[in-house]
C-alpha positions in Angstrom: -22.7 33.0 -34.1 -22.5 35.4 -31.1 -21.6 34.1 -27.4 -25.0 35.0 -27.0 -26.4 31.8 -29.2 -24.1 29.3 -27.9 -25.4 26.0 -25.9 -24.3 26.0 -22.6 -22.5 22.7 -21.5 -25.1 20.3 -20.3 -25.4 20.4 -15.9 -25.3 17.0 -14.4 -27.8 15.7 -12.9 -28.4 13.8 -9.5 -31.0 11.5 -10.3 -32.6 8.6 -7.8 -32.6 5.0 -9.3 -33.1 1.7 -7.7 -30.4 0.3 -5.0 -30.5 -3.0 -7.4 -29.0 -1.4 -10.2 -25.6 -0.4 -9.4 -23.3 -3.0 -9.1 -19.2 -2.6 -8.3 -16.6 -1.7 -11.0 -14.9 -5.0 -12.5 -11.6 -5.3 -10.8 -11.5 -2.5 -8.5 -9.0 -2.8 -5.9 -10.6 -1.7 -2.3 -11.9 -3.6 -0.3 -14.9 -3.4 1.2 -15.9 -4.8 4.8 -17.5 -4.4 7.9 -15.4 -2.7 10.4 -15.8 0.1 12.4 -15.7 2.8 9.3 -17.9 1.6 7.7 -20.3 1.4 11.0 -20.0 4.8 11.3 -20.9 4.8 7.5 -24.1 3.2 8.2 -24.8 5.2 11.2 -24.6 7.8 9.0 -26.9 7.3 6.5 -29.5 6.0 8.6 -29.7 9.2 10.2 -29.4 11.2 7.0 -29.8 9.4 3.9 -26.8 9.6 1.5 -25.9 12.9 1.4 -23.2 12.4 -1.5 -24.3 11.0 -5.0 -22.5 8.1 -6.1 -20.6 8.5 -9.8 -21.6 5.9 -11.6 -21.9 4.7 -15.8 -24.2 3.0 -18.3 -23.7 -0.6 -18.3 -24.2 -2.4 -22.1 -25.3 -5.5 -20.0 -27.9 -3.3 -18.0 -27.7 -1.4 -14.9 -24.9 0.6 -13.6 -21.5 0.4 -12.9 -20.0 1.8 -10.1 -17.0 4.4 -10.0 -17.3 6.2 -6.7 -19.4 5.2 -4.1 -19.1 1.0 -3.4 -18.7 2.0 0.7 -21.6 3.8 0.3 -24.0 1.5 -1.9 -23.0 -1.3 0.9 -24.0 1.1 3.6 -27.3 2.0 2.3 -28.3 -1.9 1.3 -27.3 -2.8 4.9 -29.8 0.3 5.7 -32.7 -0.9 3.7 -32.6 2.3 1.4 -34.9 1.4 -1.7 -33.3 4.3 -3.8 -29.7 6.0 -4.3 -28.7 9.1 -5.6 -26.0 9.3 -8.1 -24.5 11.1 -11.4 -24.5 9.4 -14.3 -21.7 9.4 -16.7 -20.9 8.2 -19.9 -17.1 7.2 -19.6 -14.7 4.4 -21.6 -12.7 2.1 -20.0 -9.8 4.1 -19.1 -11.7 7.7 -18.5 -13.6 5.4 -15.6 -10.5 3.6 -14.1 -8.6 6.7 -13.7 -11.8 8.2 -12.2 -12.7 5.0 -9.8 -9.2 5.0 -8.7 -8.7 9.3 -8.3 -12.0 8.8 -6.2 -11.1 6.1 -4.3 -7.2 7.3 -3.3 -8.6 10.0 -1.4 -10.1 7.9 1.8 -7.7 7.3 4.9 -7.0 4.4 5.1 -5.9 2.4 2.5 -3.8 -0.8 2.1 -0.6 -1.5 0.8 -2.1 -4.0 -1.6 -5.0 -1.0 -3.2 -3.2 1.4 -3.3 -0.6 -1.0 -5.5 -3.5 -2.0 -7.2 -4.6 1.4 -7.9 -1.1 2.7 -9.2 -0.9 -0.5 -11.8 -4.5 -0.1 -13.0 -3.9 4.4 -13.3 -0.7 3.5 -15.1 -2.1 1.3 -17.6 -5.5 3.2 -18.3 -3.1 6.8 -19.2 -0.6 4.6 -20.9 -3.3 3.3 -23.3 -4.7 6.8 -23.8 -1.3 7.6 -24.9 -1.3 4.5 -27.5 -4.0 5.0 -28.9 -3.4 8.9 -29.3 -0.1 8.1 -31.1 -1.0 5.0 -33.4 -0.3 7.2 -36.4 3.4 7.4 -35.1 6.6 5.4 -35.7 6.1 2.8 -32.2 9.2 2.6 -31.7 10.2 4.0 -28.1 6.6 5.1 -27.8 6.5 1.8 -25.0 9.0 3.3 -22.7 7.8 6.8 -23.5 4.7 6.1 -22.4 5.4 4.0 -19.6 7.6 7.1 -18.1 4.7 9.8 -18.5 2.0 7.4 -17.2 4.6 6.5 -14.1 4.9 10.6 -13.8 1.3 11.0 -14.0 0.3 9.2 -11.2 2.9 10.6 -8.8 1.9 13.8 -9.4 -1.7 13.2 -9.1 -1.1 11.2 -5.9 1.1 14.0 -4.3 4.3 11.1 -4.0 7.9 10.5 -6.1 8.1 8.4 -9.5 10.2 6.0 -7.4 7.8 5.7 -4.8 4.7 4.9 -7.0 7.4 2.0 -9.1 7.7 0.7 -5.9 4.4 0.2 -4.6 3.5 -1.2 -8.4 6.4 -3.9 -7.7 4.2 -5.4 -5.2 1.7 -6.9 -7.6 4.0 -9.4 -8.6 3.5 -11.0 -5.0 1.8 -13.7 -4.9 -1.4 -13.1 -2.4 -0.9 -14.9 0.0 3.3 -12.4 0.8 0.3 -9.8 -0.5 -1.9 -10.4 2.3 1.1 -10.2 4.7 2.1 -6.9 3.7 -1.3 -5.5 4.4 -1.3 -7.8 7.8 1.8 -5.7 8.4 3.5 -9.2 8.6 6.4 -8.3 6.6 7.4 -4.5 6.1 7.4 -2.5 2.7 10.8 -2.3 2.2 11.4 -6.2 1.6 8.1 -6.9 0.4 9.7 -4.5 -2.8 12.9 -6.8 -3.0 10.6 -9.9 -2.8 8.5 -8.8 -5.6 11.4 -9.8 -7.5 11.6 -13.5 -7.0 9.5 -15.8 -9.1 6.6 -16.8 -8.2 7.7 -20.3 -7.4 10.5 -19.0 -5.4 7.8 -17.2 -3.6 5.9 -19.8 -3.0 8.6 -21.9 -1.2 9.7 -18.8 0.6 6.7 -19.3 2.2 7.5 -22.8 3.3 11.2 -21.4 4.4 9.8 -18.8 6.8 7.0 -21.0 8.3 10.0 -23.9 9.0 11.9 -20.6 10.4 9.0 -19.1 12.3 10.6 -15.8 10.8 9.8 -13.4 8.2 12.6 -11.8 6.1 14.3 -8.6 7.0 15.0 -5.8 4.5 18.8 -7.5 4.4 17.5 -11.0 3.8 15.0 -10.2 1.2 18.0 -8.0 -0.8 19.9 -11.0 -0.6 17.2 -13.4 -1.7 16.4 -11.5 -4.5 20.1 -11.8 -5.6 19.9 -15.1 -5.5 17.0 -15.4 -7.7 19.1 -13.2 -10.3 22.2 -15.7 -10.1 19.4 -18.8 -10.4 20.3 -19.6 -6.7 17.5 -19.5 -4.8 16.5 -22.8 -3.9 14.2 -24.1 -1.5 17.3 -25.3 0.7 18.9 -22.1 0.3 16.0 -20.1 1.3 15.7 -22.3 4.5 19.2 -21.8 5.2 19.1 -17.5 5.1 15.8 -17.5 6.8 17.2 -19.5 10.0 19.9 -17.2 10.4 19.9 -15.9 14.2 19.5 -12.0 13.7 22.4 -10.1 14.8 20.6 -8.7 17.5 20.0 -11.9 18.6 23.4 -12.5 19.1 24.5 -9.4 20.4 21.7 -7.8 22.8 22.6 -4.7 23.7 21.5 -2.4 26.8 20.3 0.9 26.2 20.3 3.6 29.0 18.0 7.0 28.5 20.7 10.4 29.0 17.9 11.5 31.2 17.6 8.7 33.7 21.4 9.0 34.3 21.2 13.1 34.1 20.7 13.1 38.0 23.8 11.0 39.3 26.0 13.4 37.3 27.4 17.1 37.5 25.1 19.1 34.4 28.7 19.9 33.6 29.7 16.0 32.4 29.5 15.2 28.9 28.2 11.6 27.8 31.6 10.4 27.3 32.5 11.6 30.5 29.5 9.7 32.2 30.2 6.7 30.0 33.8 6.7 31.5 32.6 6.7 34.8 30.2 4.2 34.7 32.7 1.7 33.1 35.3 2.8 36.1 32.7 2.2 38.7 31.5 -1.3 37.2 35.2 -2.3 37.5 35.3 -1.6 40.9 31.9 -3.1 41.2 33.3 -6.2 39.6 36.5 -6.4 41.4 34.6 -6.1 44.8 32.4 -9.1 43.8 35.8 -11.3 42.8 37.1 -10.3 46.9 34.0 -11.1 48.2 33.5 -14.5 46.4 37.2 -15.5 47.0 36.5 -15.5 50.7 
């Protein structure tokens, strides 16, 4: 057969179907809501329709399922749009995560807990393209194999270390409500990663332990509570006791003096020790004064 007689690749379409039929992807991660995005969302397509067609595949149960597109749809329903364009595909399970989540890792904004989300759910669709590629080979090590490429896969894809995409993954073992934290920007990253490591239950009454502390834990208090948990230690009355702890800083306020704002009582010449020296010398003399003065 020449080149001539080949079938070119079939173009997709943009087709119109009704605003009822698409509905979101089961278990997607991101969220959703009103705020001042997705305003300017709706502003948008007011004025102009939906310009970009939303990806979307056949659902067995009827309809459509969404993999790109769910800020839009909710836009254009707030809008009144009968119709929306989109691009029908015909993708399996893992072909459409990998897709929903590529599409959706690309926006802004995103929080700590989607984009964890969106790492676990990328991970586990390429690591089950890669089982069931190899079930005719010997299983054994294929697990950790796997793991490692689908861990290297995502990284790369998302532009960010193997390390750094393990560690936002840790954080779906928080429970949601140390979740919902993070993404409140209640507790930092860093110990939000060492207190992915406590049980469950230990998480839960780490939440009673910083509510009776008023206190969240520091990246030095969640490292040791997560040793704790690993020497079957961490107990409700231990966690109350590390999360009362005064912070050091607490206990040794410091003052901090910009080089700039004491630039102009000093010769350009003086070094910072130098003006440290002096300002202790005159403080002593400063003092001393004070002690005549009040012994008068």
């Amino acid at each position: 057969m020449s080149k001539n007689d080949e079938t070119p690749p079939m173009q997709e379409q943009v087709q119109q179907i009704p605003i009822f039929e698409p509905h979101p992807f089961e278990g997607h991660p991101f969220r959703v809501v009103d705020d001042e995005a997705m305003t300017r969302t709706v502003e948008s397509i007011s004025q102009f329709g939906v310009i970009s067609p939303l990806l979307v595949r056949p659902d067995p149960d009827g309809g459509y399922e969404i993999i790109s597109g769910h800020r839009r749809c909710h836009a254009a329903e707030q809008v009144g749009l009968e119709t929306l364009p989109v691009i029908v595909r015909e993708m399996d399970d893992d072909e459409a995560i990998i897709a929903m989540v590529d599409s959706n890792l690309q926006r802004e904004t995103i929080l700590p807990s989607e984009r964890a989300w969106a790492y676990k759910m990328k991970m586990d669709a390429i690591k089950h393209q890669g089982q069931r590629s190899s079930l005719s080979c010997d299983q054994v090590g294929h697990k950790s194999a796997d793991s490692l490429k689908s861990v290297t896969a995502v990284a790369e894809d998302a532009g960010t270390s193997k390390t750094q995409v393990q560690r936002y993954i840790r954080l779906t073992n928080l429970i949601p409500e140390l979740m919902d934290m993070v993404d409140e920007k209640k507790i930092a990253f860093n110990p939000a990663v060492e207190l992915s490591y406590l049980t469950r239950d230990e998480q839960s009454h780490l939440l009673e332990a910083m509510d009776y502390a008023q206190a969240t834990p520091s990246l030095s208090q969640a490292q040791r509570l997560k040793k704790l948990s690993q020497l079957k230690q961490c107990t409700p009355e231990a966690m109350e006791i590390l999360m009362d702890e005064v912070k050091k800083e607490e206990l040794a306020p410091t003052v901090t003096l910009p080089t700039e704002l004491l630039r102009k009582y000093f010769p350009k010449s003086y070094t910072p020790k130098q003006m440290e020296d002096t300002i202790i010398r005159l403080l002593d003399q400063w003092q001393k004064s004070r002690q005549r003065n009040q012994s008068r």
